[in-house]
C-alpha positions in Angstrom: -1.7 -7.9 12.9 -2.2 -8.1 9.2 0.7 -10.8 7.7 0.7 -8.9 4.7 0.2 -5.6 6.1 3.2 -6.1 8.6 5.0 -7.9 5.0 4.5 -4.9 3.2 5.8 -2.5 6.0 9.0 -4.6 6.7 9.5 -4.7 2.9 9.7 -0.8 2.7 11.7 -0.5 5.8 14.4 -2.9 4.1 14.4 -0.8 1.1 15.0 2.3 3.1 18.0 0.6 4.7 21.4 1.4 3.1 23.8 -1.5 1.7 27.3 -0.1 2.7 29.1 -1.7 0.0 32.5 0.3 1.8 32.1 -1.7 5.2 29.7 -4.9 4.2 28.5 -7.1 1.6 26.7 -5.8 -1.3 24.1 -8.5 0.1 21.6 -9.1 2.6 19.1 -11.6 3.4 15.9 -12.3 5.9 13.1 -15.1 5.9 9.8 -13.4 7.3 7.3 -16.3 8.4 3.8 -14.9 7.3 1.9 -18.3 8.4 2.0 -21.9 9.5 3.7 -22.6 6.4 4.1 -19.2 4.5 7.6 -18.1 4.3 9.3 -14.7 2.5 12.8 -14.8 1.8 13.8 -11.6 1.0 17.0 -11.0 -0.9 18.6 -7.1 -1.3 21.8 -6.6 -3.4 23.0 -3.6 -4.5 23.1 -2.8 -8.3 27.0 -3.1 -8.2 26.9 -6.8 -7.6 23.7 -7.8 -9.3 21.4 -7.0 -12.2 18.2 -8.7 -13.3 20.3 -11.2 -15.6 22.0 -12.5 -12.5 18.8 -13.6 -11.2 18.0 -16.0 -13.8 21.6 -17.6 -12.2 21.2 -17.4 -8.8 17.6 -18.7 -8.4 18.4 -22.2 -9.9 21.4 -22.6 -8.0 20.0 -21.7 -4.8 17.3 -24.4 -5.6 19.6 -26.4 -6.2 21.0 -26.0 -2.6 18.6 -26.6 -0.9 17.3 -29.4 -2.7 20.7 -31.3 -1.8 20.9 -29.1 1.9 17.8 -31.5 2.7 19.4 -34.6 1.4 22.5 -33.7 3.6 24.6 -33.6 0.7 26.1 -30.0 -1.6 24.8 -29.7 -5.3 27.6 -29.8 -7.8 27.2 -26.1 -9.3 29.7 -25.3 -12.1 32.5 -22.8 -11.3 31.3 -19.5 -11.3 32.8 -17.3 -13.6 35.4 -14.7 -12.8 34.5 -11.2 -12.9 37.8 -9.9 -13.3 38.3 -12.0 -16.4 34.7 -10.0 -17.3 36.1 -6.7 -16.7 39.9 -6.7 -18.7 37.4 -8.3 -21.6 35.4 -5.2 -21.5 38.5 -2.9 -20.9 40.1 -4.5 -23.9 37.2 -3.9 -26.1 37.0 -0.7 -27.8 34.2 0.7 -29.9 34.1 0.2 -34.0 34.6 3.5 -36.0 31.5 2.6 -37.7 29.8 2.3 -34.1 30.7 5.4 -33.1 30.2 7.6 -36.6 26.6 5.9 -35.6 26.0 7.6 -32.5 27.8 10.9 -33.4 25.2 10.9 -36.9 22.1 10.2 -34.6 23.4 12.7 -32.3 24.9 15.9 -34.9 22.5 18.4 -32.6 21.6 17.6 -29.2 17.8 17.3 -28.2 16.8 19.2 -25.1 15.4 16.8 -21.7 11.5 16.9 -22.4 9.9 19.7 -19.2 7.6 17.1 -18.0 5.2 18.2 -15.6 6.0 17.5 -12.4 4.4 18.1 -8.6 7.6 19.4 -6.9 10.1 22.3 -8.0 12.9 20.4 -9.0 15.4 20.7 -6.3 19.5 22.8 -7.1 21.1 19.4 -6.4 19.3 16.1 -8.0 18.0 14.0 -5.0 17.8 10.2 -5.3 14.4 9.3 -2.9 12.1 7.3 -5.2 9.2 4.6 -4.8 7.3 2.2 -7.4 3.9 1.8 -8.7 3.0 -1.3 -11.0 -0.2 -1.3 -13.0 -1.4 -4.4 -15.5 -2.3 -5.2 -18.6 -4.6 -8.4 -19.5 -3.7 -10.8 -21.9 -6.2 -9.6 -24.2 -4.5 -5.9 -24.4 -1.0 -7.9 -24.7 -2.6 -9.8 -28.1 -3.7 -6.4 -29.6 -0.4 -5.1 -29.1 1.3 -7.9 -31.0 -1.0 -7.5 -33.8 -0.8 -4.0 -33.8 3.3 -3.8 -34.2 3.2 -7.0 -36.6 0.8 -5.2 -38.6 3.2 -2.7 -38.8 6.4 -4.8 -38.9 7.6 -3.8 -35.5 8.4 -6.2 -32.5 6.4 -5.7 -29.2 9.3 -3.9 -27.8 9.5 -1.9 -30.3 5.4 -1.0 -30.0 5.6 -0.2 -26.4 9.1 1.9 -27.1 6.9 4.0 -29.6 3.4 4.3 -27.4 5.9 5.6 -24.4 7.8 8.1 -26.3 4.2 9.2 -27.6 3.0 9.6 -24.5 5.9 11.3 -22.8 6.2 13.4 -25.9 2.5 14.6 -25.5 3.0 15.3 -21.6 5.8 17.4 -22.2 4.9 18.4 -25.7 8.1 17.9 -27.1 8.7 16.0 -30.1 12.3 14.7 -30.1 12.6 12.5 -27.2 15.4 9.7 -26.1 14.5 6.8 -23.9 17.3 4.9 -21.9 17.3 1.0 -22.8 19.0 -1.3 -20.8 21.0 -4.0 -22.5 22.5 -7.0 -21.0 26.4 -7.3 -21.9 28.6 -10.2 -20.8 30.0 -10.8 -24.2 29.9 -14.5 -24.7 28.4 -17.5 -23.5 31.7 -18.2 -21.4 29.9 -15.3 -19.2 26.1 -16.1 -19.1 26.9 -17.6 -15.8 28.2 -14.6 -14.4 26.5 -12.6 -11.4 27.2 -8.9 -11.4 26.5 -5.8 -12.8 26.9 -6.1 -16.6 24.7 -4.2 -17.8 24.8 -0.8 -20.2 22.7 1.2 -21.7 21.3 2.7 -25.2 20.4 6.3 -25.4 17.9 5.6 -28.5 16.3 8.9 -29.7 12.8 9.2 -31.1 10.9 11.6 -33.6 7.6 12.5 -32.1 6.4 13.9 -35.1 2.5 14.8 -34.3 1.7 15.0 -38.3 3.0 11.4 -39.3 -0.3 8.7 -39.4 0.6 5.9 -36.7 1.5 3.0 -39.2 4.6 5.2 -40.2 5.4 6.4 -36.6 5.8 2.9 -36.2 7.8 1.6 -38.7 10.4 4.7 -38.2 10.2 3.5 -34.3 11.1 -0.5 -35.4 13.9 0.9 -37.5 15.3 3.4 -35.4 15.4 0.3 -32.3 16.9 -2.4 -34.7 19.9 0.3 -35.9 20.5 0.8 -32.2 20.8 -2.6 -31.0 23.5 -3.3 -34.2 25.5 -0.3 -32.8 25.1 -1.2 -29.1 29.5 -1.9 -28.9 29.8 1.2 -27.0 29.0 2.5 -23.7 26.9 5.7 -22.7 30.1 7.3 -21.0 31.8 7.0 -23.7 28.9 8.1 -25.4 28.8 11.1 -23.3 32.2 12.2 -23.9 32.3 11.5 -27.5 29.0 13.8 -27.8 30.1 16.4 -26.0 27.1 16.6 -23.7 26.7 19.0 -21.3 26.0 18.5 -17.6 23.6 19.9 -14.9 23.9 19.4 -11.2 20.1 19.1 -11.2 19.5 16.7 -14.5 20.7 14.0 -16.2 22.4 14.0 -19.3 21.1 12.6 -22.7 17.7 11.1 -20.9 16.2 10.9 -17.2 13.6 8.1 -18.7 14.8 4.5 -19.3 12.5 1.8 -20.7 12.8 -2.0 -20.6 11.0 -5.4 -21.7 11.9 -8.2 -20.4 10.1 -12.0 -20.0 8.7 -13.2 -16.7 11.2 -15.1 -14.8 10.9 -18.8 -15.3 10.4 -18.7 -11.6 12.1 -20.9 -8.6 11.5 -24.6 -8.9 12.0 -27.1 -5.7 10.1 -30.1 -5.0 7.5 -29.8 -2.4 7.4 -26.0 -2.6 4.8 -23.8 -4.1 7.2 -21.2 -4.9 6.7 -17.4 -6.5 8.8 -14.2 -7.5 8.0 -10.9 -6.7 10.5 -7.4 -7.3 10.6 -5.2 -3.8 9.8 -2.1 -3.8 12.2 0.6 -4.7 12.8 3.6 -2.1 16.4 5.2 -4.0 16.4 4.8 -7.9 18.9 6.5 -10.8 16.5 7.8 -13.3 13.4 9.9 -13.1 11.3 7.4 -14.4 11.8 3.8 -15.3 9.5 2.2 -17.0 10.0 -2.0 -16.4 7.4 -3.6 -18.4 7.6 -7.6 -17.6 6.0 -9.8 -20.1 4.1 -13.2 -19.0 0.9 -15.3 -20.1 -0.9 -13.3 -17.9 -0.5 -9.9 -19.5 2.0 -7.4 -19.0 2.9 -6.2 -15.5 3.6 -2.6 -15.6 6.5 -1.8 -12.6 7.6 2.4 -12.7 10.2 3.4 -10.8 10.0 7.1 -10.1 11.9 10.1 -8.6 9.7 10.9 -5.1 11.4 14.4 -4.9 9.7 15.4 -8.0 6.4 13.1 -8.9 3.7 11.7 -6.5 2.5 8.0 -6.9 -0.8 9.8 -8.1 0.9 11.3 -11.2 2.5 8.3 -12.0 -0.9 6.2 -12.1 -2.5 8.6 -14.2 0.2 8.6 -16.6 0.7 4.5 -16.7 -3.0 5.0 -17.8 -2.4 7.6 -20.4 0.4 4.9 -21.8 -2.1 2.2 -21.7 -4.6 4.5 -23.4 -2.5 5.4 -26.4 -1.6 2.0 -26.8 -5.0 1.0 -27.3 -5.4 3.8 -30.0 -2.6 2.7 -31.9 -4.2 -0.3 -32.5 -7.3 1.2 -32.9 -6.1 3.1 -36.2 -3.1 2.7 -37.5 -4.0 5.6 -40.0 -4.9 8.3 -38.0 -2.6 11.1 -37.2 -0.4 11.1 -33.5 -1.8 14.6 -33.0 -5.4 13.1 -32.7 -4.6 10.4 -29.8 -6.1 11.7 -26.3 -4.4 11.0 -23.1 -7.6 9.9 -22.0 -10.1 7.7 -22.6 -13.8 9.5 -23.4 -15.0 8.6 -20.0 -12.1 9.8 -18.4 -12.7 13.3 -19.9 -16.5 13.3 -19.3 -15.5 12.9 -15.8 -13.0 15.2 -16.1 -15.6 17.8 -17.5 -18.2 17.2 -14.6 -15.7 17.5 -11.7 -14.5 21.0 -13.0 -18.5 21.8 -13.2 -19.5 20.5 -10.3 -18.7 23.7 -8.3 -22.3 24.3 -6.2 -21.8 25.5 -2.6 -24.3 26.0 -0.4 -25.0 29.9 0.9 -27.3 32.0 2.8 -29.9 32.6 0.2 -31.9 35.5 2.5 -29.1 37.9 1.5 -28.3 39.4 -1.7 -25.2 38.8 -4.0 -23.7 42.6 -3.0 -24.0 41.8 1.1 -22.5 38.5 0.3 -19.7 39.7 -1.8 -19.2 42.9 1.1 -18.9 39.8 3.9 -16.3 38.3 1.4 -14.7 41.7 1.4 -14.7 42.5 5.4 -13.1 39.2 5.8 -10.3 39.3 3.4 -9.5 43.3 3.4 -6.7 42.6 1.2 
């Protein structure tokens, strides 16, 4: 068999297997040999004991075991800090008035969760089956969107934040849009150490005004994310409650789309090993979409999470290219209006154009077009 045929089949198996965090460990681990000397170790944890910050932790200190494991000795790791301290530090922190009266001003009505198109009836009672599809972006493309939000005073998160709302915006054709972003939390650099779940998130709400030219999209975008992130001592329960929002068996409230940035991993380092990280593949997720965008010297790697019960893979590859695509245009011209980016590139609508056209079918040319349309109508009577 295939090594990484049979990898990829025992990796989706794993992510369809449960973690009963009632009866076991929030953790479980297998090495998979795929060669001579190819190994996989495969590490699952559920979200309740781990987020992605937690992995910049763990991966040096598990080099560092088995870097001293071979020298028949135990690395001397710092004391890991206690999540309980963690937690009564969060419990004993309460939001600013200021921080709130935020949140409440950029919230005085309620937006409406964008009607995205979608390839499955929604079902009565939110289901949580989901998969992943990654796409890239070259280095090149990651240099024109740098100069495209500097130009425009805007950070690269910031750029992306803006092209996705755009896009989502245009899919659903709604214009007032908020994106979930993820935000790390641990307080103080007596908890960088910390492995758990510690992280919250930002309902940030963008105007998808169609009339604005893209250079001022843009600079509202920057500012909208930079007032966010100085109002980010809250949480989105709290958030929730405060607002008042209303809730749906069937949807999320606030947002179903989260969006997040984040640098490659500096990787695993142990001497004598050619070592490399890669995220598994998601079969349960949270949101409808999650857009992961991971940012290295190679480009951007592209990772969407996406609700399975609703969306195929297909949809979600076309639309990672309709992000990519308005991303490009942004840059193209930052004075044009958001109403005159396309979804899609010229060739993609030229080839759009010819599928719909190519409808020829081949038919019994010795009759006329009345006894073919009466055969049509003796076979379908009704």
């Amino acid at each position: 068999p295939d090594p990484k045929a049979a990898l990829a089949e025992m990796l989706r198996a794993d992510a369809r297997t449960p973690v009963d965090i009632v009866k076991g460990r929030p953790v479980r681990a297998m090495l998979i040999q795929t060669g001579a000397d190819d190994h996989v170790l495969v590490l699952t944890l559920h979200h309740i004991a781990c987020d992605g910050w937690s992995y910049n932790v763990m991966f040096p200190e598990l080099a560092a075991d088995y870097t001293a494991s071979l020298a028949g000795q135990h690395a001397d790791l710092p004391k890991a800090p206690s999540f309980v301290d963690f937690a009564h530090q969060l419990a004993a922190m309460k939001a600013k008035p200021e921080t709130l009266a935020y949140w409440k001003d950029q919230y005085q009505t309620l937006p409406s969760l964008p009607e995205l198109p979608t390839d499955h009836p929604r079902p009565a009672r939110r289901g949580y089956k989901g998969d992943t599809v990654s796409a890239f972006m070259d280095a090149e493309a990651l240099v024109n969107l740098r100069k495209t939000g500097a130009r425009m005073g805007c950070t690269l998160f910031a750029t992306l934040f803006g092209g996705l709302a755009l896009t989502l915006g245009k899919l659903s054709d709604a214009n007032d849009l908020v994106l979930g972003v993820p935000f790390g939390s641990r307080g103080s650099d007596k908890f960088r150490k910390l492995v758990g779940h510690c992280v919250n998130f930002l309902p940030i709400r963008a105007n998808v005004d169609t009339a604005l030219p893209v250079k001022t999209y843009l600079s509202a975008i920057g500012s909208t994310v930079l007032d966010a992130f100085e109002h980010e001592q809250t949480t989105y329960g709290t958030l929730l409650d405060q607002l008042n929002v209303p809730r749906d068996v069937n949807r999320l409230p606030l947002t179903e789309v989260m969006f997040n940035l984040r640098r490659e991993d500096a990787g695993v380092q142990i001497d004598g090993l050619d070592c490399a990280l890669s995220p598994n593949p998601k079969a349960a997720v949270n949101f409808d979409l999650f857009f992961n965008v991971i940012e290295s010297r190679r480009g951007l790697r592209i990772d969407v999470d996406y609700n399975s019960e609703i969306f195929t893979a297909e949809t979600i590859k076309r639309w990672i290219g309709h992000l990519q695509n308005v991303l490009a245009e942004m840059g193209r011209d930052s004075d044009q209006p958001l109403r005159e980016i396309s979804l899609m590139t010229a060739e993609d609508l030229t080839g759009l154009v010819n599928a719909n056209k190519a409808t020829a079918r081949d038919y019994d040319t010795t009759r006329s077009v009345l006894e073919h349309i009466e055969m049509r109508r003796q076979e379908t009577p009704r």
